[in-house]
C-alpha positions as CSV (number, residue, x, y, z in Angstrom):
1,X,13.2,32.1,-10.7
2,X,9.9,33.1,-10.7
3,X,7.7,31.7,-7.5
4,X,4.5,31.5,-10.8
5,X,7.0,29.0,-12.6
6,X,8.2,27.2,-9.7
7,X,7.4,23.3,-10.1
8,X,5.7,20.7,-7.3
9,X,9.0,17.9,-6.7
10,X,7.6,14.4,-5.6
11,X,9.6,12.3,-3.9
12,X,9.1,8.9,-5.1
13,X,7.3,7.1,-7.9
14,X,5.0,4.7,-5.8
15,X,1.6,4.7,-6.7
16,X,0.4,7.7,-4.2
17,X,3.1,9.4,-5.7
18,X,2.3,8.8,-9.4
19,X,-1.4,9.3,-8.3
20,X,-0.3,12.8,-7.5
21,X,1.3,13.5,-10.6
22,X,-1.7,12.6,-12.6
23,X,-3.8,14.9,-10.8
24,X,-1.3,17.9,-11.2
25,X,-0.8,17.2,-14.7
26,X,-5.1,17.2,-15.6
27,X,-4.7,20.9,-13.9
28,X,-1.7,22.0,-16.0
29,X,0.5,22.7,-12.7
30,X,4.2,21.2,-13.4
31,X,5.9,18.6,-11.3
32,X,8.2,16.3,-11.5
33,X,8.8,13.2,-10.3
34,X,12.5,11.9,-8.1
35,X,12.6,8.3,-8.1
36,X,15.5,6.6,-6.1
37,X,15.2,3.5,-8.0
38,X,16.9,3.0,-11.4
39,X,13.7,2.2,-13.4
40,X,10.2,0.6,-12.8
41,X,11.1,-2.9,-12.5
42,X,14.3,-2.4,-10.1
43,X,12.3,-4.4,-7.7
44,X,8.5,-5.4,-6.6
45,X,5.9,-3.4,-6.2
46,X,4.8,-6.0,-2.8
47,X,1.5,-8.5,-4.1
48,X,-1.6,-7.1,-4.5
49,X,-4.0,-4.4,-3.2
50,X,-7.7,-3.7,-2.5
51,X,-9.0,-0.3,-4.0
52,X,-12.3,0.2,-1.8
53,X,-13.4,3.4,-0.3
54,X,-11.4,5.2,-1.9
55,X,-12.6,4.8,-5.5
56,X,-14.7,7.4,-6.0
57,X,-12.1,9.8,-4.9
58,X,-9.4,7.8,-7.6
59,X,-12.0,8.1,-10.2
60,X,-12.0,12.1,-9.6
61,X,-8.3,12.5,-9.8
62,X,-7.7,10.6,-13.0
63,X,-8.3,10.5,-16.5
64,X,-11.2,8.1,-17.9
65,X,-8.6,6.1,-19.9
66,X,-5.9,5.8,-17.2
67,X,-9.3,4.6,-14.8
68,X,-10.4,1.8,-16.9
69,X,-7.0,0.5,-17.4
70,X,-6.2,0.2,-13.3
71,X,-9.7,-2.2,-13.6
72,X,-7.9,-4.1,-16.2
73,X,-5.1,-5.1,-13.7
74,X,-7.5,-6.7,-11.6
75,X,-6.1,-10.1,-10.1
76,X,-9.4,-11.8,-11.4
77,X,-11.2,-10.2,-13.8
78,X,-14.2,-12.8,-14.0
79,X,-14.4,-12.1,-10.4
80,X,-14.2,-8.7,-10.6
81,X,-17.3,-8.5,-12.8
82,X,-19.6,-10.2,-10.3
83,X,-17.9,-9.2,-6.9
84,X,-20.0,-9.0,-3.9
85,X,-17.3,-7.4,-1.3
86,X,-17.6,-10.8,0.6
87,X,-14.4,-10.8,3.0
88,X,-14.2,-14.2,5.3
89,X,-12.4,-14.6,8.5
90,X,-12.5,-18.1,9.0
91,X,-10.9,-20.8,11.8
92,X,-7.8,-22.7,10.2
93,X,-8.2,-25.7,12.5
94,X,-11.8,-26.7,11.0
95,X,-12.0,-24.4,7.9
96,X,-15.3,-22.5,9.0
97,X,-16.2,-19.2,8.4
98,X,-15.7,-17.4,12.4
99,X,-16.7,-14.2,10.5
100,X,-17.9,-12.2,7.6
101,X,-16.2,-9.3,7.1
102,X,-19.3,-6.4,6.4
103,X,-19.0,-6.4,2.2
104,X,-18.3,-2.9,0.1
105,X,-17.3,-2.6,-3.6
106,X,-13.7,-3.3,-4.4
107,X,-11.3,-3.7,-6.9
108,X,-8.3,-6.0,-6.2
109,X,-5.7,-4.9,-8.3
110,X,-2.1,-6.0,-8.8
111,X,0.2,-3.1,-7.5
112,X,3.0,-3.9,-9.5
113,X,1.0,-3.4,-12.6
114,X,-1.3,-0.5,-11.6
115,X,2.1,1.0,-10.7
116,X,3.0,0.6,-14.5
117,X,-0.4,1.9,-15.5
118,X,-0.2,5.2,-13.7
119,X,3.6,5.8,-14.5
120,X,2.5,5.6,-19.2
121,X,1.1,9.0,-18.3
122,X,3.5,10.4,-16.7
123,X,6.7,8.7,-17.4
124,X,8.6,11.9,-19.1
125,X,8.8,13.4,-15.9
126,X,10.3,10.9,-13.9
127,X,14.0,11.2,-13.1
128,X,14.9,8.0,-11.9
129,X,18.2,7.2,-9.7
130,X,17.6,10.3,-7.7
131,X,17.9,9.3,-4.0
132,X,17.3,12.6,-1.8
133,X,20.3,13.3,0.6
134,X,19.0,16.7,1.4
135,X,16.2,19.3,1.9
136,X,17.2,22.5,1.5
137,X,14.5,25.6,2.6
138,X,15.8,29.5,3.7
139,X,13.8,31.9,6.2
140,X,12.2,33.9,3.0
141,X,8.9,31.0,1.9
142,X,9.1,33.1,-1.3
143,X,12.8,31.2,-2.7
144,X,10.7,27.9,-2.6
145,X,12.4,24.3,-1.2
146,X,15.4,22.6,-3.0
147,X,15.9,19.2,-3.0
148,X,19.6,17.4,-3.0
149,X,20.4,14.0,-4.3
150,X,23.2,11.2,-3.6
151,X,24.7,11.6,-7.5
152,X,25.1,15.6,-6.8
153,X,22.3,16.9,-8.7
154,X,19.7,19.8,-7.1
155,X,15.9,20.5,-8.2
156,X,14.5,23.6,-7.4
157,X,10.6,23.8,-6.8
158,X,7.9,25.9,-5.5
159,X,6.7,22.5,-2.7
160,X,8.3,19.3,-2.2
161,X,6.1,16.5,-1.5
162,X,7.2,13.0,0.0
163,X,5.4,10.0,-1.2
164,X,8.5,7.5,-0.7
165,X,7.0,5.3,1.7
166,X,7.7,4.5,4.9
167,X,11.4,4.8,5.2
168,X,11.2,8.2,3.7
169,X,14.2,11.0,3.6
170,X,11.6,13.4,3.6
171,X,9.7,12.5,6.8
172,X,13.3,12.2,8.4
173,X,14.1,15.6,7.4
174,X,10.4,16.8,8.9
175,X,10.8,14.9,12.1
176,X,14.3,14.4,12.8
177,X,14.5,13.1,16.2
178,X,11.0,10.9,15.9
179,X,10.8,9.6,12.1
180,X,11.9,5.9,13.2
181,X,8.6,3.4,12.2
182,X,7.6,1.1,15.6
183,X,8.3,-2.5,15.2
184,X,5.3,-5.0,16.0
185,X,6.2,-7.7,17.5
186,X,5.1,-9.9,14.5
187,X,6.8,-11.8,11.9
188,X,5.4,-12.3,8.3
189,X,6.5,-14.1,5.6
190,X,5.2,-13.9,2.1
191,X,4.9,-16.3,-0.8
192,X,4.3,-16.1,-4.4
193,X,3.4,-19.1,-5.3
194,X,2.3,-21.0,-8.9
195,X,-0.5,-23.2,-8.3
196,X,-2.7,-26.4,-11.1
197,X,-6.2,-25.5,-10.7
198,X,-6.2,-28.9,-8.7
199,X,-4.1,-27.1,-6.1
200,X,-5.9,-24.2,-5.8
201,X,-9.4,-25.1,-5.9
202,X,-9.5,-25.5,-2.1
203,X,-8.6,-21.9,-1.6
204,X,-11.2,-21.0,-4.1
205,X,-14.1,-22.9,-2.8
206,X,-13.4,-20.8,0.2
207,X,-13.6,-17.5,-1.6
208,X,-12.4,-17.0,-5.2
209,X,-10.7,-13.7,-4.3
210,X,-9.3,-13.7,-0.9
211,X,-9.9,-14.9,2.7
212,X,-7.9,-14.3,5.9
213,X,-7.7,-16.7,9.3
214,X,-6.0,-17.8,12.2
215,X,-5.3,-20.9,14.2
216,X,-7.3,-20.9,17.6
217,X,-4.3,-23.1,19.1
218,X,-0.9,-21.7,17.2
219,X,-2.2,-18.1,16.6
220,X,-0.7,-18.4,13.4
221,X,-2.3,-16.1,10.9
222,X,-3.1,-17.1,7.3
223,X,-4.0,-14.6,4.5
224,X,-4.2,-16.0,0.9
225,X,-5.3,-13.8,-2.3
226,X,-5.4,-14.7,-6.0
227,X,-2.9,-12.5,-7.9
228,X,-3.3,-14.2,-11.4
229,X,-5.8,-16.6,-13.1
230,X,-5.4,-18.0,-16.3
231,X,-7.5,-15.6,-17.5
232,X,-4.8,-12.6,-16.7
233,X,-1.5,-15.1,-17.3
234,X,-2.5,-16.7,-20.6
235,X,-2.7,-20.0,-19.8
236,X,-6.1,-21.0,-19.8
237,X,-6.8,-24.0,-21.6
238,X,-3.5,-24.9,-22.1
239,X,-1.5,-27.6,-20.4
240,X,0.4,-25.5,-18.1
241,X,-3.0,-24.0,-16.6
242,X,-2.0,-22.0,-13.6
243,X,-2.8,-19.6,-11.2
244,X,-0.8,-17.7,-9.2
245,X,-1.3,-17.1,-5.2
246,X,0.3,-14.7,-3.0
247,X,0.3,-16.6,0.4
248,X,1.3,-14.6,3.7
249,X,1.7,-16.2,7.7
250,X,2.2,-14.0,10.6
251,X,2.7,-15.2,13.8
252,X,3.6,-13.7,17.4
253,X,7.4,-12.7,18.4
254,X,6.6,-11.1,21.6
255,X,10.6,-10.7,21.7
256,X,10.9,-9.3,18.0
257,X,14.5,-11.7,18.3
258,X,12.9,-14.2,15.8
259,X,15.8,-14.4,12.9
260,X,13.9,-15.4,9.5
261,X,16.0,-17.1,7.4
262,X,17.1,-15.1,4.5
263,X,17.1,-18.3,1.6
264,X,13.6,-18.4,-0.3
265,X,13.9,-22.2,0.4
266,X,14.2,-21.9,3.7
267,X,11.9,-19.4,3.9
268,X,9.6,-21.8,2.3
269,X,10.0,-24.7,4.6
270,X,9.3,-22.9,7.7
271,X,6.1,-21.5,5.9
272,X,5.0,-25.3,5.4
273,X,6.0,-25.7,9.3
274,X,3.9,-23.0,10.4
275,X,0.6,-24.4,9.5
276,X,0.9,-27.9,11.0
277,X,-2.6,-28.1,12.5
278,X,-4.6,-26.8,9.9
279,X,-7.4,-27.8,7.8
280,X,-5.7,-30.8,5.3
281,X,-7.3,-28.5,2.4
282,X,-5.2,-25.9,3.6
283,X,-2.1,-27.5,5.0
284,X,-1.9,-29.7,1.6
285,X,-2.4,-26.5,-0.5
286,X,0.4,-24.6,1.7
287,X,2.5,-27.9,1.5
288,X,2.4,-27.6,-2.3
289,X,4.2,-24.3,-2.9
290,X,7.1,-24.9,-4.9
291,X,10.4,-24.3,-3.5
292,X,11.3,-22.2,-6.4
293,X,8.4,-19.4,-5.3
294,X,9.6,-16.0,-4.7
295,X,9.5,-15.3,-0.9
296,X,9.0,-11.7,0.8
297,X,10.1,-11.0,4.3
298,X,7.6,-8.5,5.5
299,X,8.9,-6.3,8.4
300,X,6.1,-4.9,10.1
301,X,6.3,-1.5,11.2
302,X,4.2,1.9,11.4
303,X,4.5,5.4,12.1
304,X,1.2,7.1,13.4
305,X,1.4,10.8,12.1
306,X,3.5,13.5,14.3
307,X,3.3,17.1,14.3
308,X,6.4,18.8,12.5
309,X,6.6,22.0,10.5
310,X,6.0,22.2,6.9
311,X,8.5,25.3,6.1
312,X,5.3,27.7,5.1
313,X,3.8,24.9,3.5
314,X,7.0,24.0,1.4
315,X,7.4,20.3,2.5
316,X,4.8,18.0,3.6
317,X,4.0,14.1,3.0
318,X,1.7,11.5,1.8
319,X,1.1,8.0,2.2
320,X,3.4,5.8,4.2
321,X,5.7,8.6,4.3
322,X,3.2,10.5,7.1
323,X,1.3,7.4,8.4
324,X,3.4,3.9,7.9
325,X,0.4,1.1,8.7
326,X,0.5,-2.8,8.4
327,X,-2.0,-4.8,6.3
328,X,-4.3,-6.0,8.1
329,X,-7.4,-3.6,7.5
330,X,-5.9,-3.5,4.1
331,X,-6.6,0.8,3.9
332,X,-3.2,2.3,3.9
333,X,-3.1,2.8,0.2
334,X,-6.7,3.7,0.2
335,X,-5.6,6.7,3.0
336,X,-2.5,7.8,0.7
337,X,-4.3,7.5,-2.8
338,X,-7.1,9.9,-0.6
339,X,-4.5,12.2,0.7
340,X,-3.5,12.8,-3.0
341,X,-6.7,14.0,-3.4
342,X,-6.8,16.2,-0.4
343,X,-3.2,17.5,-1.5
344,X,-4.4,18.3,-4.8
345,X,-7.8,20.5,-4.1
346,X,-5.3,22.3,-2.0
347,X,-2.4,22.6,-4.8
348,X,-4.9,23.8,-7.1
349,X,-6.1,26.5,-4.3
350,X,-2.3,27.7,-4.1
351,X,-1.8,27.6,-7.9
352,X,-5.2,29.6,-8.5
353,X,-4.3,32.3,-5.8
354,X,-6.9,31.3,-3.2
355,X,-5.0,29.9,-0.8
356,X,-0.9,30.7,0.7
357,X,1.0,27.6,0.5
358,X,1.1,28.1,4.2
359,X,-2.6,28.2,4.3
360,X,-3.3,25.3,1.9
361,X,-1.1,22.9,2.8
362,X,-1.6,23.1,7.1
363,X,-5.5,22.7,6.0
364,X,-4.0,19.4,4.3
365,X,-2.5,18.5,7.1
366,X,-5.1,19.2,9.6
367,X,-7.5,16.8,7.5
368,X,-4.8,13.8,6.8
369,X,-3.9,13.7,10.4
370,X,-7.0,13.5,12.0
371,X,-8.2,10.7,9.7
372,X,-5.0,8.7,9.5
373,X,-3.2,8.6,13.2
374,X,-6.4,6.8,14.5
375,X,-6.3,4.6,10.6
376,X,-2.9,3.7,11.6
377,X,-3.7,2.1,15.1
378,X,-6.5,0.5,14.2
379,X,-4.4,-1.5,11.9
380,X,-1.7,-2.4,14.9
381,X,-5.2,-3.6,16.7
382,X,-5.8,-5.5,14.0
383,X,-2.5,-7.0,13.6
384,X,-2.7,-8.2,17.2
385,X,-6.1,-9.1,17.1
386,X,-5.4,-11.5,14.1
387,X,-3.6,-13.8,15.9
388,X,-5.4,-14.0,18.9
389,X,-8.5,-16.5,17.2
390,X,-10.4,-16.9,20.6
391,X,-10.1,-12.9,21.5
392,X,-11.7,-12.2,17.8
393,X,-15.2,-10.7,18.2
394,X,-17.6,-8.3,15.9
395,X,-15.8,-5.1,17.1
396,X,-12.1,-6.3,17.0
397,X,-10.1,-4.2,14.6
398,X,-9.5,-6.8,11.8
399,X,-13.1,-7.0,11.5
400,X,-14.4,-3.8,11.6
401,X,-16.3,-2.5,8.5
402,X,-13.0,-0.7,5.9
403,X,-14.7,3.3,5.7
404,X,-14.8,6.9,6.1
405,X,-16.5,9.5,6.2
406,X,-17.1,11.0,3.0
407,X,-14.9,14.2,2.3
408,X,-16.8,17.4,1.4
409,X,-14.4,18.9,-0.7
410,X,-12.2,18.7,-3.8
């Protein structure tokens, strides 16, 4: 096979991933896409996300039509339109704002369904059920990388790219004896929760969108964000007006020996035990989640970026496949949709005859790793500042102003 004809295989069909794909399919270089999961709905997608920073740089990479339909899977729309950026840190004991997070444009977007927007454009080249057992690379960069999957099957491509997230085969491969994620020694649980507009205007009157908090005397971390209105669910006006909430709590287990109880019921009844001691518009709100909600325990865990070797610039990775960080500066899909940029001006190099592989994809490298190692400790500050409510000051990590610097090339 021809090394001209030779195909870009992405691992994985995540939203960096399908980012990716969208980009290589505007320039006419082929790809394909290996998905280990059985179809798009085989499970979620996690709640939602906030698009910030790295916009502009989504904007670039996609079509116009696939762009305005991620801003119609916003989690409120109405919002949306008139959004200032404002992002509260407030004291769960007394309900005051502690601080105000510096404001930037946003888009808060549920990733479950911007997931099923990116995939309509490229969903014919998505082979789904393909878990990678194997990477396969010889001494001569000209035969390309081969990738093996669990049912048997091989794909043969001119650079493999992992964008399976943070427990990915590929990164294993890359960095065998260091690929394991650290384990922060925090517990989170997750809620997605139904609530009467009764329920939720308390939340709402804090911020319509999303706030974060802790509790000066339990350490207890709260972060609530809308996912639905009525507006998005089709309920408004009716008499099952709802809105649904994705509710999370953290909390400190200096031991990591915590056992969360694996019942969504049970899951649920420790959530309402956690926030004895807050504000009675918060803990009445938290009380009220049904017991039915869907629960998500969150294991949190990251993997600052190590060196490894990228076969002549036949393997490399993306998104929380080369830089695993928690959630609470809320950028690591922001750094992996913006290292599918970088990975793309780089592609295109190779594919135009600028660049070696080698060349193009160790400049990609250089870039991602310099910008995301420090990206990723921040955000393990941040998770420890969070829950440490009298420590909290203008230049702790969860506060810090979400930004970078802006890249100078495409």
């Amino acid at each position: 096979m021809s090394v001209n004809n030779q195909t870009v295989l992405i691992i994985g069909a995540g939203v960096v991933g399908l980012t990716l794909a969208h980009g290589l399919k505007k320039a006419n270089i082929p790809f394909e896409i290996y998905e280990r999961d059985e179809n798009i709905d085989a499970r979620g997608q996690g709640y939602a996300i906030t698009l910030h920073w790295v916009l502009e740089y989504l904007k670039q990479i996609l079509d116009q039509e696939t762009f305005d339909a991620i801003d119609g899977v916003q989690v409120d729309p109405e919002v949306g339109r008139h959004d200032s950026g404002n992002f509260m840190f407030i004291n769960l004991e007394t309900k005051e704002a502690k601080f105000k997070i510096p404001p930037n444009y946003r888009r808060r977007v549920n990733r479950e369904k911007m997931r099923k927007v990116l995939l309509k454009g490229v969903a014919d080249k998505v082979h789904w059920n393909k878990k990678l057992a194997d990477i396969q690379v010889s001494d001569n960069a000209s035969d390309g990388v081969r990738a093996v999957f669990a049912d048997g099957t091989e794909a043969q491509g001119r650079m493999l790219v992992g964008a399976e997230g943070s427990n990915s085969q590929t990164r294993k491969f890359l960095v065998p004896d260091a690929h394991q994620n650290y384990l922060l020694p925090v517990k989170m649980i997750g809620a997605s929760a139904d609530f009467t507009p009764e329920q939720v205007a308390p939340l709402r009157n804090i911020d319509p969108l999303l706030f974060q908090g802790s509790h000066p005397t339990t350490g207890v971390f709260l972060w609530i964000s809308m996912l639905e209105t009525p507006e998005v669910n089709g309920t408004a006006g009716t008499a099952n007006e709802r809105f649904r909430v994705q509710v999370m709590l953290s909390w400190m287990d200096k031991d990591r020996d915590e056992v969360i109880p694996e019942a969504n019921q049970d899951r649920i009844a420790l959530m309402k035990r956690l926030v004895d001691g807050f504000h009675p518009d918060l803990y009445n709100t938290i009380q009220a989640i049904p017991e039915s909600s869907s629960t998500l325990h969150l294991i949190l865990q990251d993997w600052p970026c190590q060196d490894w070797s990228n076969h002549d610039g036949r393997v490399t990775l993306v998104g929380d496949a080369a830089h695993a960080m928690v959630m609470y500066r809320g950028e690591a899909g922001n750094h992996g949709i913006l290292d599918a940029w970088h990975l793309l001006g780089e592609i295109k190099a190779v594919y135009a005859g600028d660049k070696t592989e080698a060349v193009a994809v160790t400049d990609y490298e250089t870039e991602m790793k310099e910008r995301t190692k420090p990206a990723v400790l921040l955000s393990r500050q941040a998770c420890l500042d969070a829950h440490d409510f009298d420590g909290l000051n203008n230049d702790s990590a969860v506060l810090k102003v979400r930004a970078i610097k802006p890249a100078t090339k495409a």
